[in-house]
C-alpha positions as CSV (number, residue, x, y, z in Angstrom):
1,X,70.7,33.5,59.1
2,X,71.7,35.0,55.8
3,X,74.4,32.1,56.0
4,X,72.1,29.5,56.5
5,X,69.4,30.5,53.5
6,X,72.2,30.4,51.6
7,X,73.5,27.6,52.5
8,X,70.3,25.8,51.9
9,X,70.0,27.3,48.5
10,X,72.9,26.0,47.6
11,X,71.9,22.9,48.7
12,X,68.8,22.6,46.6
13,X,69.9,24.2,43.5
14,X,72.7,21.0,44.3
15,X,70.2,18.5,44.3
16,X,68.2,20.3,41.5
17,X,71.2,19.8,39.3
18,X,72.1,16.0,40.3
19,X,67.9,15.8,39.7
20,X,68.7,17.1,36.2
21,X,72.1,15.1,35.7
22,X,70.4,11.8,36.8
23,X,67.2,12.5,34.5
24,X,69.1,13.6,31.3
25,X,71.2,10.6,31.9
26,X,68.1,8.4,32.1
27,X,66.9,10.1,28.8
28,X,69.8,9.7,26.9
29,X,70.1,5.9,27.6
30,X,66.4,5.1,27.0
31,X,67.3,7.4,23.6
32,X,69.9,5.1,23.0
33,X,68.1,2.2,23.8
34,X,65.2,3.2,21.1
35,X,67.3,3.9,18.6
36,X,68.8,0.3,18.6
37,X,65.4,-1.1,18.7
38,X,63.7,1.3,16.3
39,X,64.3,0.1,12.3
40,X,66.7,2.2,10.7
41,X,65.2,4.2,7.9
42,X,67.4,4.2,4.3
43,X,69.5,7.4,3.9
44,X,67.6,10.0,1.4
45,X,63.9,8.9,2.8
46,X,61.4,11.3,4.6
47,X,62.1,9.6,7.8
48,X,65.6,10.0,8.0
49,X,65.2,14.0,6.5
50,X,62.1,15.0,9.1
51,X,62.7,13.8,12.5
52,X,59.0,15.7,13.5
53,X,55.6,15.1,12.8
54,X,55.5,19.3,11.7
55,X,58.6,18.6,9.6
56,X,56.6,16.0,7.6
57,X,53.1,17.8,7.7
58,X,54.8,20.5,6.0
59,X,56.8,18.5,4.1
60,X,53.5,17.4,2.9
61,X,51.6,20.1,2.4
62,X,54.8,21.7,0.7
63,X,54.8,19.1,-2.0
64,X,50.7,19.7,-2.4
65,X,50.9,23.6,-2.5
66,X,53.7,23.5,-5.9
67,X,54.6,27.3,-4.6
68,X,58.1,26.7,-4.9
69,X,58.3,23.5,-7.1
70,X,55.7,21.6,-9.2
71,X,53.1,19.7,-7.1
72,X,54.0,15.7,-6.0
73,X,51.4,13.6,-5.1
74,X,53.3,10.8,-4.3
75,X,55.9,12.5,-2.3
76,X,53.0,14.4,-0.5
77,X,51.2,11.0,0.5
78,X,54.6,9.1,1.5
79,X,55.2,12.1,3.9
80,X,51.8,12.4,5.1
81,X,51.7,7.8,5.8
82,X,55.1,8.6,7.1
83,X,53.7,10.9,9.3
84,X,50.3,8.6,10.2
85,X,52.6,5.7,10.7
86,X,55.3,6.8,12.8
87,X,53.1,9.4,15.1
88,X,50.1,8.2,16.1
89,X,49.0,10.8,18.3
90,X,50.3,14.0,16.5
91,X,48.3,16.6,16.5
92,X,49.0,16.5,12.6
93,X,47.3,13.0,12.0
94,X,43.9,14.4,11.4
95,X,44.9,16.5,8.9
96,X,47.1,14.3,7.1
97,X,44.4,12.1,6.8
98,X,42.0,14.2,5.5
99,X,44.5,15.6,2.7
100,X,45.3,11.9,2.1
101,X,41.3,11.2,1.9
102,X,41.1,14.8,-0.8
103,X,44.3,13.0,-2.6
104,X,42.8,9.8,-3.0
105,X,39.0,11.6,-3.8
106,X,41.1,13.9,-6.2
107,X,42.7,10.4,-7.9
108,X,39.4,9.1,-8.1
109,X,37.5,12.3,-9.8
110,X,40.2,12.2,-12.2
111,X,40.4,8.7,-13.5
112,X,36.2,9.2,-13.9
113,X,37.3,12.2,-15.8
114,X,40.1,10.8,-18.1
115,X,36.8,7.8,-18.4
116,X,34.2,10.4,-18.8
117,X,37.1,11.8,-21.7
118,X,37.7,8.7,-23.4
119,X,33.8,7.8,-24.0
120,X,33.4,11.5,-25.2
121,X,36.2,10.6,-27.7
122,X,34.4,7.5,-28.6
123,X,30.8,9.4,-28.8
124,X,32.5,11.9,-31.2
125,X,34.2,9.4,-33.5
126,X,31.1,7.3,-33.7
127,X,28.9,10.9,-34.0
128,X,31.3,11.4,-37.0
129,X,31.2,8.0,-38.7
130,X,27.6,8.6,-38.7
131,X,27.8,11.9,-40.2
132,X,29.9,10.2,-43.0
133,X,27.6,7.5,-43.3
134,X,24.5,9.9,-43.8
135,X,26.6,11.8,-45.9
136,X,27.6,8.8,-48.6
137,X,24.1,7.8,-47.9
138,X,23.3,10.8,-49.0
139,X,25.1,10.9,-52.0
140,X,24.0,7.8,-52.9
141,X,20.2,8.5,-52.8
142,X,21.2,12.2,-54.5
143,X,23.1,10.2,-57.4
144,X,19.9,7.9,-57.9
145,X,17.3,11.0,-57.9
146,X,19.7,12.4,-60.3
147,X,19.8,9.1,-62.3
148,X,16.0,8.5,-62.3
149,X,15.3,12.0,-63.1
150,X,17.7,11.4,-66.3
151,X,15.6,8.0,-67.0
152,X,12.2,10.3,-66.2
153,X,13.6,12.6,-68.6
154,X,14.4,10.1,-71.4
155,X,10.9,8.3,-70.7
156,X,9.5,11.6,-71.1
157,X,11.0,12.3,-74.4
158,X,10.6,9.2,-75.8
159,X,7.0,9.3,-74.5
160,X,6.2,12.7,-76.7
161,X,8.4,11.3,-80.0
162,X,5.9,8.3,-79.5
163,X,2.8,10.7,-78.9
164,X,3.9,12.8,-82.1
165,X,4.6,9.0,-84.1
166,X,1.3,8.0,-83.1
167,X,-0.4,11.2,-84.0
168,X,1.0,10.8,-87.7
169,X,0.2,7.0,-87.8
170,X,-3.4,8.2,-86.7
171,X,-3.1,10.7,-90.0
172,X,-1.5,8.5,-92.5
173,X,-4.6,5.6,-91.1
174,X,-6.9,8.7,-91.7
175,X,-5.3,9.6,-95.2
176,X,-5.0,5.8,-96.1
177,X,-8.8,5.1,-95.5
178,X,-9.5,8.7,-97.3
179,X,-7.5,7.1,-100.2
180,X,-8.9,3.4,-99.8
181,X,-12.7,4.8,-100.1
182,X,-11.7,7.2,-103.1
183,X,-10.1,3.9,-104.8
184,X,-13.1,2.0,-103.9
185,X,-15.6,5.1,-105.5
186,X,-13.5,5.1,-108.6
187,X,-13.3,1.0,-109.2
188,X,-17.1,1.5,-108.9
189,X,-16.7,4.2,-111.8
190,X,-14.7,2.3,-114.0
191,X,-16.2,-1.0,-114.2
């Protein structure tokens, strides 16, 4: 009996091993098979340096987190497409998309930025031609005050040297009547 059971496991663990044999031989030719049909990727790319769709995802996220070098977009979303492209139904495709969805939202909030930026700039610089423009303009009106207060000033003057002429005129009128009616009394004397 003990012979037998043996014997039999033998047997099986046999045909378990030519089971394996012939299945590992199967693999390795449909392996082979794939790899001449599958395109070969150029030496230095993503594809050729991650054979795994966790390879690439961290590949990924790695050039996103800049822990250990500065952050790479572009890398980050050719591992990430890489990833999308090549393994359709990782369980990494979900997230790859949604960091490649944050990446382009991220792109996006920054070129409105770098917009939102360069009409601030403009704002300012026309803000400031403004305040130069108020500023001559003010000059300019402060310069003409300051000019018509001088003419005001003149006017004034020349107004109270005419006031004072006019006051003697008035007085030499006066005194020249005075004197016209005291010649006229003394021609009535004399003749």
């Amino acid at each position: 009996m003990i012979g037998e059971r043996t014997l039999r496991r033998q047997t099986s663990l046999i045909e378990i091993g030519i089971r394996i044999s012939i299945l590992i031989i199967f693999m390795v030719s449909l392996g082979a098979c794939a790899a001449k049909n599958a395109p070969t990727e150029p030496p230095g790319s993503l594809a050729v340096r991650f054979q795994s769709d966790t390879a690439l995802f961290q590949e990924g996220y790695a050039q996103l987190s800049g822990d250990e070098r500065p952050v790479d977009y572009s890398r980050a979303r050719e591992a990430f497409g890489l990833l999308i492209n090549k393994y359709p139904k990782s369980k990494w495709r979900g997230y790859a998309k949604s960091f490649l969805t944050l990446m382009d939202d991220t792109q996006t909030a920054r070129e409105q930025a770098e917009k939102e930026k360069q009409a601030c700039i403009k704002i300012k610089a026309l803000w400031e031609l403004t305040q130069k423009e108020c500023r001559t303009d003010q000059l300019k009106a402060q310069s003409e005050l300051s000019r018509l207060n001088k003419e005001n000033e003149q006017l004034r003057q020349e107004s109270v040297q005419l006031r004072h002429e006019n006051e003697q005129l008035k007085k030499n009128i006066e005194q020249l009547k005075r004197l016209e009616i005291e010649l006229q009394r003394r021609d009535k004397i004399f003749r």
